[in-house]
N, C-alpha and C positions, 0 to 999 in steps of 0.2 A: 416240399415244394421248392424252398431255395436250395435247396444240395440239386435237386433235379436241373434248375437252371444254371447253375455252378456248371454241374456236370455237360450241360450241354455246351455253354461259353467255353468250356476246357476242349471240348473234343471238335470243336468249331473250326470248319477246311480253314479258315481267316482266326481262327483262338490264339491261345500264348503258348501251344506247344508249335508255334508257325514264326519264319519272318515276316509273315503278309501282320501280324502284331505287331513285331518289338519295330520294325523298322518306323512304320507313322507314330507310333510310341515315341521314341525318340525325336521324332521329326517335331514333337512340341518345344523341343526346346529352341527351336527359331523363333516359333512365334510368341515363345516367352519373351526371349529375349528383345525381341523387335517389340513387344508392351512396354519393356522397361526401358526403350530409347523413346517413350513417346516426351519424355522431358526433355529429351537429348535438344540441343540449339538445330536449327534447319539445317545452320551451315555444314553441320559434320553428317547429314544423311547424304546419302550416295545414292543417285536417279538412278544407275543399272542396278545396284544391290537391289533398290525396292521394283524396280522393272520384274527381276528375274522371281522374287519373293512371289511379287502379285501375280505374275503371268504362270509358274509353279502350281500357287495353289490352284487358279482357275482349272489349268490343263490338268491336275491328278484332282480334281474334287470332278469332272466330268467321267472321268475312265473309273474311279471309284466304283461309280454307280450301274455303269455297263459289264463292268467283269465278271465273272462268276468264280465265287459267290462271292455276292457285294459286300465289302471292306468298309464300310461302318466309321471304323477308325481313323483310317485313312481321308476320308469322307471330310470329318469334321477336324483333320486337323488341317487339312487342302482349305476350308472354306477358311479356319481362323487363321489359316498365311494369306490367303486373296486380301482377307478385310485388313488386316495388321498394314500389308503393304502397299494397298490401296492407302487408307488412310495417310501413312509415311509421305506418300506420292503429292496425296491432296495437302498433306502440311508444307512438305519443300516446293512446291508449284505457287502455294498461294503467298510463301516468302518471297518468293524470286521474281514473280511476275505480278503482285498486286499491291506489295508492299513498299514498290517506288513511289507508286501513284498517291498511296496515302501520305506518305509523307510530304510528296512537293505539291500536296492539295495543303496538309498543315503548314508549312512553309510558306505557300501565297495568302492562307487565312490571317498569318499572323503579320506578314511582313507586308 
């Protein structure tokens, strides 16, 4: 049973004898990376970088699904760069534009 599905995974038009595999294989390692900037300070994320991350995966996690035969792979590494860069986007937005207000709200609290 599992050799049979082995075998089928291997000979898959989208399998590991393909680049429609190794390339979104690969492509995890953005979204590694961009997990491991989630400590990173807001100031050093770059709005295009995560522009182009989130708008990347949205556009290849759509085409994923409509090509033949559907890339699986691709699939989910396209949605876990949307969310990664999405996210990035929502951390340096809510620095940049919400976190004045907090503080000249503590500022007339105290003063």
């Amino acid at each position: 049973m599992a050799s049979s599905k082995l075998q089928a995974l291997w000979n898959h038009p989208a399998g590991p004898k393909t680049i429609h595999f190794w390339a979104p294989t690969f492509k995890w390692g953005i979204s590694i990376a961009n997990v491991a900037d989630f400590t990173k300070p807001t100031e050093m994320i770059s709005y295009p970088q995560q522009v182009v991350i989130a708008c990347t995966g949205i556009i290849w996690s759509r085409y994923s699904t409509v090509i033949t035969p559907k890339n699986w792979n691709l699939f989910s590494v396209s949605v876990a760069m949307a969310g990664t860069g999405l996210y990035q986007l929502s951390r340096k937005i809510r620095e940049d534009c919400f976190s004045d207000e907090k503080e000249a709200t503590a500022a007339s609290l105290e003063g």
